[in-house]
N, C-alpha and C positions, 0 to 999 in steps of 0.2 A: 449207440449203445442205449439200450431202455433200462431204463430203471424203476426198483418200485418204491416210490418213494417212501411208506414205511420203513426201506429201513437204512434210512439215509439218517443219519446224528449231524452233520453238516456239510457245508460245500461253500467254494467259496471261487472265486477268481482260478484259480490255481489245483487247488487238492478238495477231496470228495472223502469222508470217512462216513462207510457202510459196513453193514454185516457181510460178512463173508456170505457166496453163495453155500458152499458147506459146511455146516457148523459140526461136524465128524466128531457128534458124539458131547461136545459142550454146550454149555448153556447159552452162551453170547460166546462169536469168534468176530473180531472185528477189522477193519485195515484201514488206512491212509492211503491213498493211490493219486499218484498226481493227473493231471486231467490233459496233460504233453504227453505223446508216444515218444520219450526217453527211457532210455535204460539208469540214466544218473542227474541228479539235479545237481546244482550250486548247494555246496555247505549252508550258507545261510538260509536255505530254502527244508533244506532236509531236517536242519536243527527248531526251525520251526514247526513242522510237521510231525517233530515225534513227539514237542511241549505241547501238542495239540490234539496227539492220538492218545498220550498223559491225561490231561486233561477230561478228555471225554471217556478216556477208559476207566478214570474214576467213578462216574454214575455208572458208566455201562456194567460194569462189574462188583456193583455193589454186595452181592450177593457172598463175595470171598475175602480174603483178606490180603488177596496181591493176586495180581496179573504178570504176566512179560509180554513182550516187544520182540519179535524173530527176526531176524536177517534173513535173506532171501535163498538160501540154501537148496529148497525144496522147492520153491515157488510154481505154481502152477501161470498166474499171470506175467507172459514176459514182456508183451508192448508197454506196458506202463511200470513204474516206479512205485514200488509202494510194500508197506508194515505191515502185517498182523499182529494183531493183540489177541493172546486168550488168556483164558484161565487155565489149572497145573489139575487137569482132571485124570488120575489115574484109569479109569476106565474109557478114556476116550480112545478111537479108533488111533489118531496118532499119538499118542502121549510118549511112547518111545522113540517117533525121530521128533517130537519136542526137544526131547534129553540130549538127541545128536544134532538140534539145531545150535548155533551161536547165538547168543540171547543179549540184542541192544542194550533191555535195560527190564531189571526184576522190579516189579512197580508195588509200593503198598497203597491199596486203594486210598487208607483214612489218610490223609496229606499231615506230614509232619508240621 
């Protein structure tokens, strides 16, 4: 797999969080994907990578005042494991199976 590395936020041992290749209409769409052709990681692997898609989806989204977190509902990537983060853009191409995805976690970007 090539990458560009623009638009790589990090990587590490394990997990790669980049820009989505389709951004379908938002500003920043982002994901966590693990770097294992697994369908399921260990809990403690997963709970680490959503503090970490958290994390950067803070800067990345600065621009709004919250993000979510999808489940893989829709998923177009199935060899790997991995989150999208976007922002709640009514005008984007999917904003309505947004609404019918199951949302990990509604994020406020400014950290309490």
């Amino acid at each position: 797999m090539k990458l560009d590395m623009e638009k790589i936020f990090y990587q590490d041992g394990r997990f790669l969080v980049l820009r989505t290749d389709k951004l379908k209409g938002h500003a920043e769409r982002i994901m966590i994907v693990s770097k294992e052709h697994r369908h399921s990681i260990p809990r403690y692997q997963s709970e680490f990578a959503l503090d970490k898609l958290i994390e950067i989806g803070r800067r990345v989204f600065h621009y709004t005042p919250k993000f979510i977190i999808m489940d893989t509902t829709f998923a177009t990537t199935k060899k790997h494991w991995h989150l999208v983060a976007s922002d709640l853009n009514p005008a984007s191409e999917d904003f309505n199976q947004i609404l019918r995805t199951k949302w990990i976690a509604d994020v406020d970007v400014e950290e309490i």
